[in-house]
N, C-alpha and C positions, 0 to 999 in steps of 0.2 A: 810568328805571324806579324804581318806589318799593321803598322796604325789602321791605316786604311781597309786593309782586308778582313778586317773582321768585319765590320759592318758590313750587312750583305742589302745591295736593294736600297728603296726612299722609304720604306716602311721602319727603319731602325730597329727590327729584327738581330737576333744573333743567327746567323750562319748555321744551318745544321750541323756541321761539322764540329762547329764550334760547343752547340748545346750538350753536343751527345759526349763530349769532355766533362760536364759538367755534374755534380752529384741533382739528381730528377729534382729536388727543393730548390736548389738554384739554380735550375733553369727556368724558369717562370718569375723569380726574383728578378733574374737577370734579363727578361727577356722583352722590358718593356724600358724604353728612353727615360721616361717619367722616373721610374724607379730605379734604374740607375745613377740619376740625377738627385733622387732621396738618399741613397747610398753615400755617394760622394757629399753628400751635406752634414750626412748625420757621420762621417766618419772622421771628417776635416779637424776637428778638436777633442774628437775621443767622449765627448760632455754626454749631457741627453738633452734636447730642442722637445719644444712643442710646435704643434702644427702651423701655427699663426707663427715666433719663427723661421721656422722653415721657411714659408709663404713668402715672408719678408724675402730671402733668400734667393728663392724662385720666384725670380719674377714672373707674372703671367700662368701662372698654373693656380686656379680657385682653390681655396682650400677645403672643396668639399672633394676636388676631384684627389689631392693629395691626401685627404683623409682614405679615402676608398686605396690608393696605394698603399699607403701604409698597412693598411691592415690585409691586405695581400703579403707583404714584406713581414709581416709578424706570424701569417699564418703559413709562412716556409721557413720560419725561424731565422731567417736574414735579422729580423727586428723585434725588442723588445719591449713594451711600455710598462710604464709604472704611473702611480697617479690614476688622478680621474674617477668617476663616479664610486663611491664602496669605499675609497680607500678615504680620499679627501675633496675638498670639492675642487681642486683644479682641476687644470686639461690633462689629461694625459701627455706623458712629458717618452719621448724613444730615444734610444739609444742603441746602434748598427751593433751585431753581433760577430758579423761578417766582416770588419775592417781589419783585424790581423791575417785575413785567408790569404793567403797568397795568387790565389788562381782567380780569386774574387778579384784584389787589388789590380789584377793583371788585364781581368776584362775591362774595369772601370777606365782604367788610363789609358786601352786602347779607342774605346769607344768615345770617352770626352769630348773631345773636337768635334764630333759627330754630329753628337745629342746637345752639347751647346750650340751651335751650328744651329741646330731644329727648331730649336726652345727658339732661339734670335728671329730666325726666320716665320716662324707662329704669332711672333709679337707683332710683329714691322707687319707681315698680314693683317695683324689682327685676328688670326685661328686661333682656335687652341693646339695645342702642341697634340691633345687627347684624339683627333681626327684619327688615326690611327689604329685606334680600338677599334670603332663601330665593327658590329659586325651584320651577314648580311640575314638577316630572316628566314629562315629555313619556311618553304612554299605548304601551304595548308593544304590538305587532298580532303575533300568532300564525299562522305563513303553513304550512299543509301541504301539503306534498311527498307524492308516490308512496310506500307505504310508511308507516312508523312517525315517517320524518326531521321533526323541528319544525325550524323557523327564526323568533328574535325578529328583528325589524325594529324600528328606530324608524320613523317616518314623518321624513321628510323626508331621508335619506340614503341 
């Protein structure tokens, strides 16, 4: 695949084609700019980074929205921490588990230009890069019962 065709769309998505390549834990690692862009940082020197950092690093991403990455990235085993509350009283200190993969290293270097490209473009806005995510509210159905009783419903539950 080329540089460019893996990135599918302005959402910086990986390409179904692309995901379904992919073992189900790293695709959801891999499936978001942000966390890609955690990947390439925490891989860059092999070390373990804390959040702050990181932060340093990535410009313009809060480090509350990288904290909420990261442990996405930990809880598909892309990422591992050590540190932090229980053990010592630091931060939690990660380090990518994911930087020798080859299929991994293969996504990251094609999407790069992409996802910096975004990040750049999010700052000079002044967005967040994280616009992205939102998602859209699934519509509330209003069910009446005998009497006064309301019941919300989502659909699908």
């Amino acid at each position: 695949m080329a540089e460019g065709e893996i990135v599918e769309g302005g959402d910086g998505r990986l390409p179904a084609r692309m995901a379904a390549m992919l073992d189900p834990k790293l695709q959801d690692a891999l499936d978001h700019p942000v966390r890609r862009e955690l990947l390439r940082a925490l891989g860059r020197d092999g070390g373990t980074k804390n959040v702050a950092e990181i932060g340093a690093e990535l410009r313009g991403i809060r480090l509350s929205q990288l904290g909420y990455h990261l442990q996405v990235l930990r809880r598909s085993g892309s990422v591992v921490s050590t540190g932090g509350p229980g053990i010592d009283c630091k931060r939690p200190r990660y380090a990518s588990q994911v930087a020798g993969d080859g299929q991994v290293r293969a996504v990251l270097r094609a999407t790069e230009r992409s996802d910096r490209e975004r990040r750049e473009a999010a700052l000079r806005a002044g967005a967040s890069p994280l616009l992205t995510m939102f998602r859209v509210p699934r519509p509330v159905v209003t069910v009446r019962l005998r009497g006064r009783q309301e019941i919300d419903l989502e659909p699908g539950r």
